[in-house]
C-alpha positions as YAML, in Angstrom:
chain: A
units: angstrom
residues:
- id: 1
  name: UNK
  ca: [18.64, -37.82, 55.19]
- id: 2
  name: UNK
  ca: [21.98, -35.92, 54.12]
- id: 3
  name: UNK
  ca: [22.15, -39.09, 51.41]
- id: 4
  name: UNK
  ca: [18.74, -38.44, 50.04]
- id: 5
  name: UNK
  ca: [19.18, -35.07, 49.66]
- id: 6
  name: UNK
  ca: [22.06, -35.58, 47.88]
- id: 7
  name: UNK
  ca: [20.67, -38.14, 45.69]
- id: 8
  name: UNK
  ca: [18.18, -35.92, 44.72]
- id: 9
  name: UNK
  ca: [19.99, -33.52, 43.65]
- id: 10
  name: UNK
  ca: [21.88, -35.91, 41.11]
- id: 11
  name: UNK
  ca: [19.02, -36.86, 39.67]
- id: 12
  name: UNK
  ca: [17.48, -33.19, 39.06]
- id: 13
  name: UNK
  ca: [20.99, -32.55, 37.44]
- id: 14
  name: UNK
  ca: [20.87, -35.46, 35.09]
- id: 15
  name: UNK
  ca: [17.16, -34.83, 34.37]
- id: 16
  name: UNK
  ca: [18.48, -30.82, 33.29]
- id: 17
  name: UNK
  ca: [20.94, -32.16, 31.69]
- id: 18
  name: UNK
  ca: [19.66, -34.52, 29.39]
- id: 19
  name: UNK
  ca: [16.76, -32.58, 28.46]
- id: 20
  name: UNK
  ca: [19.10, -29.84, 27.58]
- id: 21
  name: UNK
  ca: [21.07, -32.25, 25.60]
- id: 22
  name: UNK
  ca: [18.12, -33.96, 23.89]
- id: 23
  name: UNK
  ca: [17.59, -31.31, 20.93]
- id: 24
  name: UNK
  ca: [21.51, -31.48, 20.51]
- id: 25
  name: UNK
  ca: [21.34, -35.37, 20.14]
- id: 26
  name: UNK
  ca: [18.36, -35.29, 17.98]
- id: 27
  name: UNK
  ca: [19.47, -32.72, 15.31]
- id: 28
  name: UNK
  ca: [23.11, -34.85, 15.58]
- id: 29
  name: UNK
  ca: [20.56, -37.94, 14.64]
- id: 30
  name: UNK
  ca: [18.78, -36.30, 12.37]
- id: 31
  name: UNK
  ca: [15.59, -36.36, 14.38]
- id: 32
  name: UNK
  ca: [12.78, -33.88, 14.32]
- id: 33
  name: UNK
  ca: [11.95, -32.21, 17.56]
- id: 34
  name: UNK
  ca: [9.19, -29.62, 18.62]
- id: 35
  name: UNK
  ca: [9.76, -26.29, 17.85]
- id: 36
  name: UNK
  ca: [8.49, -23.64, 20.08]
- id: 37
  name: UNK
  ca: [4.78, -22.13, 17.87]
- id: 38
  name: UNK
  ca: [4.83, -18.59, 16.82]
- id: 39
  name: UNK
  ca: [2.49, -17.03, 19.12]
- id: 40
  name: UNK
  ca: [0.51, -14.31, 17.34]
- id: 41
  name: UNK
  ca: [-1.99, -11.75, 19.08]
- id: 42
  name: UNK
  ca: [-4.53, -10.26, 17.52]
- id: 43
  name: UNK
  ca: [-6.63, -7.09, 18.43]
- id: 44
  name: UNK
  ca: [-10.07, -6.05, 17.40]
- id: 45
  name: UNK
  ca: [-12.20, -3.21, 17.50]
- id: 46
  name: UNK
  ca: [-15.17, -4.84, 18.59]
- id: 47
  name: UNK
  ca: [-16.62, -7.87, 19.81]
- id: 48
  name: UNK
  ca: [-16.36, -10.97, 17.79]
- id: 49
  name: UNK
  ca: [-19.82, -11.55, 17.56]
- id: 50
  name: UNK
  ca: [-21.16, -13.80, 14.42]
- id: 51
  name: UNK
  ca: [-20.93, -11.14, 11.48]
- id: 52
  name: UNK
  ca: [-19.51, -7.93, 10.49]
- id: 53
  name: UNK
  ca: [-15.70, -6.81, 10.45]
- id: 54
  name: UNK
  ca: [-14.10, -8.38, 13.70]
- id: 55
  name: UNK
  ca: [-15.99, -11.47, 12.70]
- id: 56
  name: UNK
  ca: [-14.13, -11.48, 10.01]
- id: 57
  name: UNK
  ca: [-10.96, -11.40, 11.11]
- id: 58
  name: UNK
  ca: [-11.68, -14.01, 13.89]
- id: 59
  name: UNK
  ca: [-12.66, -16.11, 11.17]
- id: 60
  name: UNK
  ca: [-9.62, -15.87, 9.21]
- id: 61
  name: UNK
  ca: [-7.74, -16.13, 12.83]
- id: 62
  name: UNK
  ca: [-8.99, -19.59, 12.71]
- id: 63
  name: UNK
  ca: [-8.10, -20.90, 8.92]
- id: 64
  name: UNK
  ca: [-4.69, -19.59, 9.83]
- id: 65
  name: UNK
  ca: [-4.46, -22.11, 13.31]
- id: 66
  name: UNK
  ca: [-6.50, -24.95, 10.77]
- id: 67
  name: UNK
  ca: [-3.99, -24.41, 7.87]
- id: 68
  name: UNK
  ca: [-0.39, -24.23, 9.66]
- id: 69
  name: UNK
  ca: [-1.82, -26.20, 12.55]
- id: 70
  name: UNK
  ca: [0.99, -26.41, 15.84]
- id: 71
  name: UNK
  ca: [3.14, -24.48, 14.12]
- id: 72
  name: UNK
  ca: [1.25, -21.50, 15.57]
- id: 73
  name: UNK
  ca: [-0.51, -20.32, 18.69]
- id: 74
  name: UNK
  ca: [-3.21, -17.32, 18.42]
- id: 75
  name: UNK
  ca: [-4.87, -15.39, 20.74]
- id: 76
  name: UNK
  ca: [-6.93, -12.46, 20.70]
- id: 77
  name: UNK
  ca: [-8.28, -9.26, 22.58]
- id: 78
  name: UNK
  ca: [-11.83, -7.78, 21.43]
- id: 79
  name: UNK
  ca: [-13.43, -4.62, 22.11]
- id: 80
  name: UNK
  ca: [-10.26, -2.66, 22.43]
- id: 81
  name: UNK
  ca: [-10.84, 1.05, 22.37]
- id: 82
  name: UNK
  ca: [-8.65, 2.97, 19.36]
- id: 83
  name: UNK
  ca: [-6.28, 5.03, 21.26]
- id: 84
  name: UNK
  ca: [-3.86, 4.65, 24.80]
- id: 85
  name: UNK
  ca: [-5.67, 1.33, 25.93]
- id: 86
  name: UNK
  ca: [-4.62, 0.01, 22.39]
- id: 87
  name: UNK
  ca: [-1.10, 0.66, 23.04]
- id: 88
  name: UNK
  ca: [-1.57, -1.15, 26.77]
- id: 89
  name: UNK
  ca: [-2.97, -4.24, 25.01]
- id: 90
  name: UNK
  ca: [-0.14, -4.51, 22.44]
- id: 91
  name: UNK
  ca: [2.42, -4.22, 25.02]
- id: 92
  name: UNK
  ca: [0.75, -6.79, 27.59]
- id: 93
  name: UNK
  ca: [0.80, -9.13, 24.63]
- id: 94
  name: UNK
  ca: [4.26, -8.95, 23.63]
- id: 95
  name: UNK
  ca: [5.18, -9.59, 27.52]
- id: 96
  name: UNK
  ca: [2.91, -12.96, 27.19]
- id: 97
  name: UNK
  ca: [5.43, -13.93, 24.67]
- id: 98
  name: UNK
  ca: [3.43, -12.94, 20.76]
- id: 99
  name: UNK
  ca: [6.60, -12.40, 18.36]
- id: 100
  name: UNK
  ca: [3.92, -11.65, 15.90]
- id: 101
  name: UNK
  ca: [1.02, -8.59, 16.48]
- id: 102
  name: UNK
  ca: [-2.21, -8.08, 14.24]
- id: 103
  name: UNK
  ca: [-3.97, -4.95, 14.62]
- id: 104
  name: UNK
  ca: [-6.90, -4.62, 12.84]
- id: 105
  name: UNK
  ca: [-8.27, -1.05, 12.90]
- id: 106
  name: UNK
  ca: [-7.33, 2.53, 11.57]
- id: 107
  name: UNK
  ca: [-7.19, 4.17, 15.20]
- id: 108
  name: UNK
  ca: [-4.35, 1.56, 15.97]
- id: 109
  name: UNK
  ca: [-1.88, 2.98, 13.83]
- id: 110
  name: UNK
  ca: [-0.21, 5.56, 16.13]
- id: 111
  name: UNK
  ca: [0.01, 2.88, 19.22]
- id: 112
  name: UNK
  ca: [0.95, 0.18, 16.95]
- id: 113
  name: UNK
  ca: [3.92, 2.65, 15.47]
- id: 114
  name: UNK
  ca: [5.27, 3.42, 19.25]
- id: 115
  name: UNK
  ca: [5.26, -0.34, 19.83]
- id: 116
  name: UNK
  ca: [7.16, -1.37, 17.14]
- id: 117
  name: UNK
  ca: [9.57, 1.12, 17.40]
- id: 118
  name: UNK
  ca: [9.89, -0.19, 20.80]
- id: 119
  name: UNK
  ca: [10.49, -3.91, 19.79]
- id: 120
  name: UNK
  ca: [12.47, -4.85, 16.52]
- id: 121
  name: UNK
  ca: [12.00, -8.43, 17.29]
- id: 122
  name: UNK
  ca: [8.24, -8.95, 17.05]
- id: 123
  name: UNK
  ca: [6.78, -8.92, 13.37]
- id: 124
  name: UNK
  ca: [3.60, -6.20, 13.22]
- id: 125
  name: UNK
  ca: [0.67, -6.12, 10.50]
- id: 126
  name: UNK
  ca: [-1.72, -3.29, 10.72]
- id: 127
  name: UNK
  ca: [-4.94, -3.50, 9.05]
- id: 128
  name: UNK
  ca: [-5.73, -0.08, 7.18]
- id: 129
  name: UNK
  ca: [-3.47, 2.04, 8.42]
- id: 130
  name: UNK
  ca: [-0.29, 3.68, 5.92]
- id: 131
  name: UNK
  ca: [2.26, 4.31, 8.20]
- id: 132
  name: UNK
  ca: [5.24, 1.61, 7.71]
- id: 133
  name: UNK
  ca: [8.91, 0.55, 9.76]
- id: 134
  name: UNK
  ca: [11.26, -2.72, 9.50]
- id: 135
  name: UNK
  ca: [8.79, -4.21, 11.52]
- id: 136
  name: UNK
  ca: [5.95, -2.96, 10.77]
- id: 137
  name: UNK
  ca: [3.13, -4.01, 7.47]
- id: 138
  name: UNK
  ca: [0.45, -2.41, 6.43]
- id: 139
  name: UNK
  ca: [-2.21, -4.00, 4.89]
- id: 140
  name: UNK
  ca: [-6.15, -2.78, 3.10]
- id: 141
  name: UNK
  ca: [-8.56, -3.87, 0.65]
- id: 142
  name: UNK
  ca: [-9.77, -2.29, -2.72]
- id: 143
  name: UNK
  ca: [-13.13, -2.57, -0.81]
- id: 144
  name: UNK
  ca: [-14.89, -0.02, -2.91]
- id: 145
  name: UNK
  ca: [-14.81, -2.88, -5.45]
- id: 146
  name: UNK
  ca: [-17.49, -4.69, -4.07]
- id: 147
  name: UNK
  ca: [-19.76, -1.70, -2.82]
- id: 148
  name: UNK
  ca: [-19.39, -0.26, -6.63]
- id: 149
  name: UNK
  ca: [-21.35, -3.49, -7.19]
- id: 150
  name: UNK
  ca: [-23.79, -3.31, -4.84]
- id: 151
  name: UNK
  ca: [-24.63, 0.43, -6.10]
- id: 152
  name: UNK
  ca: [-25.49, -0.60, -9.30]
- id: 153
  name: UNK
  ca: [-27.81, -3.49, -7.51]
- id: 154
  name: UNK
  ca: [-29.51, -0.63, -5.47]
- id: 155
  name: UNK
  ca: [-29.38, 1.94, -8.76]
- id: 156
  name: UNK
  ca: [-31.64, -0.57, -10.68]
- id: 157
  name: UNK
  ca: [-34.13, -1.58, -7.67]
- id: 158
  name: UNK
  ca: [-34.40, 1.30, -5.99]
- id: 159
  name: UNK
  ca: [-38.09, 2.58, -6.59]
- id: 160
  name: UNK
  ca: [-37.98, 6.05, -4.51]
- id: 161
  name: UNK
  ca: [-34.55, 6.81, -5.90]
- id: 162
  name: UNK
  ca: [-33.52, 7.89, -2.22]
- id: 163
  name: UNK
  ca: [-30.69, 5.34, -0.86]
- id: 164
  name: UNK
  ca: [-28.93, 5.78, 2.86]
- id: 165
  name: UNK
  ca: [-25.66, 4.91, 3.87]
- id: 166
  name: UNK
  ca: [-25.12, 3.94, 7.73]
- id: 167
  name: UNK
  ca: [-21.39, 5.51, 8.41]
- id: 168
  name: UNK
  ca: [-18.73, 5.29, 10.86]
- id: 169
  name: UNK
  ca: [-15.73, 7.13, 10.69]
- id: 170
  name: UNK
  ca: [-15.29, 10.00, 8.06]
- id: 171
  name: UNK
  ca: [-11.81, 8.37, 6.76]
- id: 172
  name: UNK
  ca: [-11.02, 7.42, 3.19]
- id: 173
  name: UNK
  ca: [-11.71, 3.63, 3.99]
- id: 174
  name: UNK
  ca: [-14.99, 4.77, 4.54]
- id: 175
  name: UNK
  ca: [-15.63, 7.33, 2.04]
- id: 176
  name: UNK
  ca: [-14.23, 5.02, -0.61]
- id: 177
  name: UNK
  ca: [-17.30, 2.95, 0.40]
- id: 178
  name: UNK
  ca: [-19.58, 5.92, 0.24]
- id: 179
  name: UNK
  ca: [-18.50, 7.07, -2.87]
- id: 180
  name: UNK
  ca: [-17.89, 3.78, -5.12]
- id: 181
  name: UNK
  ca: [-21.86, 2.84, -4.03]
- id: 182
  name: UNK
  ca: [-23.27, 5.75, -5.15]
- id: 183
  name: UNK
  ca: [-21.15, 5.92, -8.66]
- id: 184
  name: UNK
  ca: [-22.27, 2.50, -8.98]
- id: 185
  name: UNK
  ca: [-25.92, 3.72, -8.23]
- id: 186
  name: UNK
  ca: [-25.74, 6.51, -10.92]
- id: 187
  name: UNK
  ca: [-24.17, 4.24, -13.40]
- id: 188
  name: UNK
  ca: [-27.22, 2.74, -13.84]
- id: 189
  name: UNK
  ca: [-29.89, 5.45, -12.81]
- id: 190
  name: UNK
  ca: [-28.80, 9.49, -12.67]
- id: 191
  name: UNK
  ca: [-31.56, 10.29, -10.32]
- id: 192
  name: UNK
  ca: [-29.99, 7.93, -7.49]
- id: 193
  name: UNK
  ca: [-29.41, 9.84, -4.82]
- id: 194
  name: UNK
  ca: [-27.49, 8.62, -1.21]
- id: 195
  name: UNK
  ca: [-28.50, 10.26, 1.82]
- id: 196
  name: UNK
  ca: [-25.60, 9.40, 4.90]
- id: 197
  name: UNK
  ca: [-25.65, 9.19, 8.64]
- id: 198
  name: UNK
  ca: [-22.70, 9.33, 10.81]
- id: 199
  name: UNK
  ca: [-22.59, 7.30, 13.90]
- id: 200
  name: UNK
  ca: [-19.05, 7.79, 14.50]
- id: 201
  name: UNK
  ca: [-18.41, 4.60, 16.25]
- id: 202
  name: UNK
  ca: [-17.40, 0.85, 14.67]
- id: 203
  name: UNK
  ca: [-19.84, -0.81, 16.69]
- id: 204
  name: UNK
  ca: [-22.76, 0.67, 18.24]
- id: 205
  name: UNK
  ca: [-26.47, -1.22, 17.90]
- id: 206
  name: UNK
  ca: [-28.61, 1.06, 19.14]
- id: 207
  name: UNK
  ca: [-27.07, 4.33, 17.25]
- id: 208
  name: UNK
  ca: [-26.78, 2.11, 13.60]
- id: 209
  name: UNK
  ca: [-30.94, 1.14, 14.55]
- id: 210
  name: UNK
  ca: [-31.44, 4.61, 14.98]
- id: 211
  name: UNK
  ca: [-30.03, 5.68, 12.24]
- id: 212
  name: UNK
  ca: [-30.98, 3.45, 9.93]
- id: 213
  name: UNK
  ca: [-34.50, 4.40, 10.92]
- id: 214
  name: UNK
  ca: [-34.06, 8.01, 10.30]
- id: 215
  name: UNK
  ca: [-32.72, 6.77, 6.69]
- id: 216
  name: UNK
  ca: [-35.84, 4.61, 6.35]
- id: 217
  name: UNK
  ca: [-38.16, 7.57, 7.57]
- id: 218
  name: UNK
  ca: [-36.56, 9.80, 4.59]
- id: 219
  name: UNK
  ca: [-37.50, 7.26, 1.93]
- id: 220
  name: UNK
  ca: [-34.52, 5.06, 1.33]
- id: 221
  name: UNK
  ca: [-35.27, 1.49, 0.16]
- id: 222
  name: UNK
  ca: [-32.00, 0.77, -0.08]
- id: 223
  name: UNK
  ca: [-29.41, 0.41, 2.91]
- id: 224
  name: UNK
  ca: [-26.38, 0.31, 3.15]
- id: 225
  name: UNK
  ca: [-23.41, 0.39, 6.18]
- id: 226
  name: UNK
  ca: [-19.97, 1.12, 7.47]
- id: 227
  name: UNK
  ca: [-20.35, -0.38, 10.78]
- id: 228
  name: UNK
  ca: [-19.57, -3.87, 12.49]
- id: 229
  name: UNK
  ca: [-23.09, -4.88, 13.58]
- id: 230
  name: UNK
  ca: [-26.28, -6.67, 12.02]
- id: 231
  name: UNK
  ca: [-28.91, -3.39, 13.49]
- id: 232
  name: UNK
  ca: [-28.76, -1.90, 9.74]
- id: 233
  name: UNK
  ca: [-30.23, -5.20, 8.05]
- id: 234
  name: UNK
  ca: [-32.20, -5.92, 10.82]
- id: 235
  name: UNK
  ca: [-34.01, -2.35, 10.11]
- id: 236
  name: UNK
  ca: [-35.07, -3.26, 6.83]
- id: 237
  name: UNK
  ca: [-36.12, -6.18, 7.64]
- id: 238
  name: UNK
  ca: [-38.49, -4.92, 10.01]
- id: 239
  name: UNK
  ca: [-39.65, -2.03, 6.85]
- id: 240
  name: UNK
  ca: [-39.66, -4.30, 4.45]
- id: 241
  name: UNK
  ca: [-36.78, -2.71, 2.36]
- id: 242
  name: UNK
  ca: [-33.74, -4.20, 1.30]
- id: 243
  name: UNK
  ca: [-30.19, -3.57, 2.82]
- id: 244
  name: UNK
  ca: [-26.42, -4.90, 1.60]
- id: 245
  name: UNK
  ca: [-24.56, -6.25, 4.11]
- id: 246
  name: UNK
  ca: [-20.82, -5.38, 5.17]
- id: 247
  name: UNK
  ca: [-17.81, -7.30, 5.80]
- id: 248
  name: UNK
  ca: [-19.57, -10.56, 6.45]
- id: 249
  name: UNK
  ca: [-22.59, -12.42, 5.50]
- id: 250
  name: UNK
  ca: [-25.82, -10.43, 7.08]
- id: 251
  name: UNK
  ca: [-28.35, -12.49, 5.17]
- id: 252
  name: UNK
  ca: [-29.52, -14.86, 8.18]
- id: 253
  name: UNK
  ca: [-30.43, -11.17, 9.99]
- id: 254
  name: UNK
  ca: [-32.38, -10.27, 6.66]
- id: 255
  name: UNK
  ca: [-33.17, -13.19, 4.62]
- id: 256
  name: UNK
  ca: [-35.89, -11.11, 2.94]
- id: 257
  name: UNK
  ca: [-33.90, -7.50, 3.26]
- id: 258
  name: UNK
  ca: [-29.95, -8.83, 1.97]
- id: 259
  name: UNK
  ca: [-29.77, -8.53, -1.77]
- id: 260
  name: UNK
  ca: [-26.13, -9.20, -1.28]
- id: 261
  name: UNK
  ca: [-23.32, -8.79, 1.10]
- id: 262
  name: UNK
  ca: [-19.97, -7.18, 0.36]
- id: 263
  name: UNK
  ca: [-17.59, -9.57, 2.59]
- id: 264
  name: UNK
  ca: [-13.83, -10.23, 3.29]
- id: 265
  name: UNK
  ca: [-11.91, -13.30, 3.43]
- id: 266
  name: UNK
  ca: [-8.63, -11.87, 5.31]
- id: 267
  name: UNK
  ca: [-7.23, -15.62, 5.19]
- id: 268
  name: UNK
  ca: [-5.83, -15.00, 1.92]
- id: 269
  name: UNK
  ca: [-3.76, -12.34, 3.65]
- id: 270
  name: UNK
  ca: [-2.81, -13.72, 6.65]
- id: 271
  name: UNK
  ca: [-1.61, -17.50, 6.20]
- id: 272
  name: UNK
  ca: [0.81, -16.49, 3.52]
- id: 273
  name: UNK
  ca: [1.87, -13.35, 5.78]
- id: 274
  name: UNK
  ca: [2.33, -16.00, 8.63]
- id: 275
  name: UNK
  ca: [4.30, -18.54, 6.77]
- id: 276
  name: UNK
  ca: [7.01, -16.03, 5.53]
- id: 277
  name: UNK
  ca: [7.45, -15.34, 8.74]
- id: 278
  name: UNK
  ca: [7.88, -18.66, 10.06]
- id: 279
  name: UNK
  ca: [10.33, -18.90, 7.22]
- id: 280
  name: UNK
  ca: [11.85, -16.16, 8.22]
- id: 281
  name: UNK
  ca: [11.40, -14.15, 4.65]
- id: 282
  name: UNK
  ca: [8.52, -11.53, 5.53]
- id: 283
  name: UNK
  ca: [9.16, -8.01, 4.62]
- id: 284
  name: UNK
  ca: [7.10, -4.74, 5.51]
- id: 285
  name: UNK
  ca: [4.92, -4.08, 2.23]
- id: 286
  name: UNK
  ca: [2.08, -1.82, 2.03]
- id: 287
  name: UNK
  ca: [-0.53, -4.63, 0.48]
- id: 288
  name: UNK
  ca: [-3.79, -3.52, -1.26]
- id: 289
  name: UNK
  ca: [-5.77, -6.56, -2.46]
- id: 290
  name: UNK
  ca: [-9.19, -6.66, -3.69]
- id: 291
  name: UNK
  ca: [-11.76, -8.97, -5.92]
- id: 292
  name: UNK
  ca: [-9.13, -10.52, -7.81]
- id: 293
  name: UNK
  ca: [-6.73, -11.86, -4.88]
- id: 294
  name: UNK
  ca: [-9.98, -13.28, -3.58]
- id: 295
  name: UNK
  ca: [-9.95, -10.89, -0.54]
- id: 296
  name: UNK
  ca: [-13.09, -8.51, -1.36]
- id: 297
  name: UNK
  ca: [-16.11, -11.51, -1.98]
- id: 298
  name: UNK
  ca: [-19.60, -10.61, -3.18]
- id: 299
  name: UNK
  ca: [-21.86, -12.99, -1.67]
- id: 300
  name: UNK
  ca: [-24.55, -14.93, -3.48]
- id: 301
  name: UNK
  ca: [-26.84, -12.93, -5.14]
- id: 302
  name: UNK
  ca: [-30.75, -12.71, -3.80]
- id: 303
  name: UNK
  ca: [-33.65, -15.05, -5.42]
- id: 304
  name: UNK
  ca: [-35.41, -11.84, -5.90]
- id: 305
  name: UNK
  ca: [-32.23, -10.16, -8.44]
- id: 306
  name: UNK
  ca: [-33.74, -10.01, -12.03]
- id: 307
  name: UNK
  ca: [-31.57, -12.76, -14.37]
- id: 308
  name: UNK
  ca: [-30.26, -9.71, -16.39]
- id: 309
  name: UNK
  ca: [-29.22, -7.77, -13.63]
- id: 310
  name: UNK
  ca: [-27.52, -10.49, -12.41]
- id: 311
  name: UNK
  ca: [-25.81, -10.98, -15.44]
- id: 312
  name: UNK
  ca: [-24.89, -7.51, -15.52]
- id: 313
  name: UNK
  ca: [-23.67, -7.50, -11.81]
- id: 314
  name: UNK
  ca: [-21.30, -10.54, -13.17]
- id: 315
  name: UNK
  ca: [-19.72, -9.16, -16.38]
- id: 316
  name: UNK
  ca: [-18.36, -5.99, -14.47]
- id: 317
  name: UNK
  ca: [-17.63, -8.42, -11.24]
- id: 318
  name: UNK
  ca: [-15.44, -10.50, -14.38]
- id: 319
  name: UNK
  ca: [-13.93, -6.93, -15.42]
- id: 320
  name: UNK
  ca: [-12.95, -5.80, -12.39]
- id: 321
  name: UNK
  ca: [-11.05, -9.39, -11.61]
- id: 322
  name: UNK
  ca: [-9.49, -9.15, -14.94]
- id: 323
  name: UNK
  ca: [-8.80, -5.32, -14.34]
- id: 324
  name: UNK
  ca: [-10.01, -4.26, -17.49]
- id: 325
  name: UNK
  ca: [-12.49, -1.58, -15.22]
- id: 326
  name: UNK
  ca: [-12.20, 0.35, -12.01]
- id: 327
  name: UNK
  ca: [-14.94, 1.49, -10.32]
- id: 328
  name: UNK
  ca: [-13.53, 5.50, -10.21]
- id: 329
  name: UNK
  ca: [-13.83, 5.34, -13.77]
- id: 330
  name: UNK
  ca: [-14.18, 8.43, -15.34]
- id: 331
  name: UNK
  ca: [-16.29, 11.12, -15.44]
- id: 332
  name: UNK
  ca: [-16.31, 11.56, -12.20]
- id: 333
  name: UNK
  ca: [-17.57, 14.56, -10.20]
- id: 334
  name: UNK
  ca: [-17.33, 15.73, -6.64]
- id: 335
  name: UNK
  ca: [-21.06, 17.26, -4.70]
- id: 336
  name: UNK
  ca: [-20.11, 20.56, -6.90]
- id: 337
  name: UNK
  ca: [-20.04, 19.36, -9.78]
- id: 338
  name: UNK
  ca: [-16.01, 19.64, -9.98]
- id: 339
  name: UNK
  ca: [-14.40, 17.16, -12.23]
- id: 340
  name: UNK
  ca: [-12.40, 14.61, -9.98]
- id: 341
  name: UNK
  ca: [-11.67, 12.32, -13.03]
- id: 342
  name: UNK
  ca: [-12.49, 12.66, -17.04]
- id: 343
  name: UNK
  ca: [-13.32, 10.55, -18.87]
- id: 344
  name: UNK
  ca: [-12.78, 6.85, -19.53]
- id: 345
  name: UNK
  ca: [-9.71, 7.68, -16.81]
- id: 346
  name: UNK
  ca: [-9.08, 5.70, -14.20]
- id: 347
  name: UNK
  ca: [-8.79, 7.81, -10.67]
- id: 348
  name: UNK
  ca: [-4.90, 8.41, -9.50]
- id: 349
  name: UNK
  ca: [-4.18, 5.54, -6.96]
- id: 350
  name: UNK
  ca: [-2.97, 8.61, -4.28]
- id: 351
  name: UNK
  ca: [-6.45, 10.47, -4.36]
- id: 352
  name: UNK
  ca: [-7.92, 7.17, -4.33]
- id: 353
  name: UNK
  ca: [-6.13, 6.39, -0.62]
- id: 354
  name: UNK
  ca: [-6.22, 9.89, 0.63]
- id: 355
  name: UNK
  ca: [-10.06, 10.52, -0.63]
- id: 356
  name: UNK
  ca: [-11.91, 13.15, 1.74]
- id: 357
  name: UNK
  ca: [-14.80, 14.17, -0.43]
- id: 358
  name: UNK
  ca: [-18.15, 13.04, -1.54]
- id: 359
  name: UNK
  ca: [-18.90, 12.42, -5.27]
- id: 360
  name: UNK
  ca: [-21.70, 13.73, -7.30]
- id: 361
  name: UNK
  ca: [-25.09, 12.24, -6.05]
- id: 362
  name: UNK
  ca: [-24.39, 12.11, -2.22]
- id: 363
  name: UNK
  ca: [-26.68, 14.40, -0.17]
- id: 364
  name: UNK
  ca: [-25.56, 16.37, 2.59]
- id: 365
  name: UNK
  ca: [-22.10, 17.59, 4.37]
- id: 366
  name: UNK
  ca: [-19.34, 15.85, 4.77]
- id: 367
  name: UNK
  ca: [-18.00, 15.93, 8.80]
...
C-alpha cells in the first residue's frame, strides 16, 4: 500500500510537471499553444428581448464572439437596475475572472467610475456616459443623425401636424433625439409641432402603451420613442398611424405603422475596441461615431414613402456621411424663441453634449 501511494505521487508530480513545462517546450519549438480568451462581461439595462437598445448590444455581443472567435469569452447580465446593484454586478464579474467590462447605460457611469478606480487591470468601456480614467472609455453615437431624418419623414406625412415623442430619461442623449426630430420636422413643414411624454424608465411596456395612447388620443400620426421596447409601434399599429422605430428594427411589430427605424450597429465599435486590447494597444478615448462610421443605420425605407421623399431623405442621409450638413444647422431656436444657433452655423459640439433644452416646435415643459 505504502508503494502505491508512493507511486502515485510520482506520477501526479511528473503529470504537474510536464504540463507546466509544455508551454516552455512549445514556444522553445516554436509551437503555438492556447492562450487563455479574454473574458468580457457585459451589462444591460434591460432584457435582451428581440429589438430595441439592449438588443442591440447583444447583437453586436455576438459578431464580436463570430469575428475574433476563441480568442474571446462573453457573458452578460440583463435587467440590471442603474445605481448600487450596478456596481454589485460589475464587481461579481471581475471576481469570475472578465479583464474586460462593457456597460451600456448612462446611470452606470458613477458605479462603473468606483470600479475602475478599484481595478487598474481590467479594461472598462461605458456606453454614453463622459466621465473618463486609464482604464476607463467612453463611448456614444451622433444619434440625432438618424432621428433628424426621420423628422423630416414625419414633417412631410404628417396630416394633423401634431407628432408625439415617447421619452425616457430627460438627459442630453435623449433630448438630442427630441430635438434633432422635430428640426427635421420643421425643416420641411413650420406648423410641425411634437408633443412629449415622459415615462422615465428604459424599459417599461405598459407605461410606453400608455403613453403612446395618450399621444395618439391628442392627434399625433406620427410616433416616435426613447425607450427599449416594441409597445410604441405596436400602438400605431393598432390606430392605424405610423411610428419610427428606435435602436433596432421595429418593423415586424408594425409592418403597416414603421416608416423607418433609426438603428445601431455597436459592432463597428466593439470588435476593433476588443482587438486593441487583445493587442495590448487600447487607450481610453471619448468616441462619438455616427452615420458615417456605419454606427447610426437608417433602416429601409417603407413601400408607402413617396419616390421624391425618398430621394430627399437620401441626399441629406449622403450629406450628413460626407459631413457637408449637421442636423443643428442653423437657425436654430429654443421653445422661446431664443436663438441657440444662426444661421447656416453649425451648433458648438459642447452644447451639443450637454443639451438640456427643447427647440422651437416642441410642446410642453421640459422635467
Amino acid at each position: 500500500m505504502r508503494r502505491s501511494w508512493c507511486w502515485l505521487l510520482f506520477v501526479s508530480l511528473l503529470v504537474a510537471s510536464c504540463s507546466k513545462a509544455a508551454p516552455q517546450e512549445a514556444a522553445k519549438a516554436g509551437k503555438p499553444f492556447a492562450a487563455e480568451p479574454l473574458k468580457i462581461g457585459f451589462i444591460y439595462p434591460s432584457p435582451v428581448g428581440d429589438v430595441g437598445w439592449t438588443y442591440q448590444h447583444d447583437v453586436a455581443r455576438r459578431k464580436l464572439e463570430q469575428e475574433l472567435g476563441p480568442a474571446v469569452k462573453t457573458v452578460f447580465v440583463e435587467n440590471v437596475p442603474e445605481g448600487p446593484d450596478a456596481e454589485r454586478v460589475i464587481r461579481q464579474l471581475i471576481t469570475d475572472g472578465c479583464k474586460m467590462i462593457v456597460t451600456t447605460s448612462f446611470g452606470y457611469m458613477e458605479p462603473t467610475v468606483k470600479v475602475a478606480k478599484d481595478n487598474p487591470d481590467v479594461v472598462f468601456e461605458h456606453a454614453t456616459g463622459y466621465k473618463l480614467a486609464k482604464n476607463l472609455g467612453v463611448y456614444q453615437t451622433r444619434f440625432y443623425e438618424g432621428a433628424y431624418l426621420l423628422g423630416m419623414i414625419a414633417g412631410k406625412l404628417t396630416k394633423t401636424n401634431t407628432l408625439g415623442f415617447v421619452g425616457s430619461h430627460p438627459i442630453p442623449e435623449v433630448l438630442r433625439n427630441i430635438n434633432a426630430f422635430t428640426h427635421g420636422a420643421r425643416s420641411v413643414n413650420a406648423k410641425a409641432q411634437l408633443k412629449v411624454i415622459w415615462v422615465n424608465s428604459w424599459y417599461d411596456p405598459g407605461r410606453e402603451r400608455a403613453a403612446a395612447e395618450t399621444l395618439a388620443n391628442l392627434g399625433a400620426d406620427m410616433l416616435y420613442q426613447g425607450t427599449d421596447s416594441p409597445a410604441v409601434m405596436q400602438v400605431a399599429e393598432a390606430k392605424k398611424i405610423h411610428a419610427f422605430g428606435q435602436d433596432s428594427d421595429m418593423g415586424k411589430y408594425g409592418p403597416t405603422a414603421q416608416l423607418t427605424a433609426n438603428t445601431l450597429d455597436w459592432s463597428v465599435y466593439y470588435i476593433p475596441k476588443v482587438k486593441a486590447v487583445l493587442a495590448k494597444t487600447w487607450k481610453s478615448e471619448d468616441t462619438k461615431w455616427g452615420m458615417k462610421e456605419g454606427i447610426v443605420v437608417l433602416a429601409p425605407l417603407h413601400a408607402s414613402v413617396p419616390p421624391d421623399l425618398k430621394a430627399m431623405v437620401e441626399a441629406k442621409l449622403a450629406e450628413i456621411k460626407a459631413g457637408t450638413f449637421a442636423p443643428f444647422t442653423g437657425p436654430v431656436k429654443d421653445q422661446a424663441g431664443g436663438v441657440k444657433v444662426g444661421v447656416d452655423k453649425p451648433i458648438a459640439e459642447s452644447e451639443l453634449w450637454s443639451m438640456n433644452w427643447y427647440v422651437e416646435g416642441v410642446d410642453g415643459k421640459l422635467p
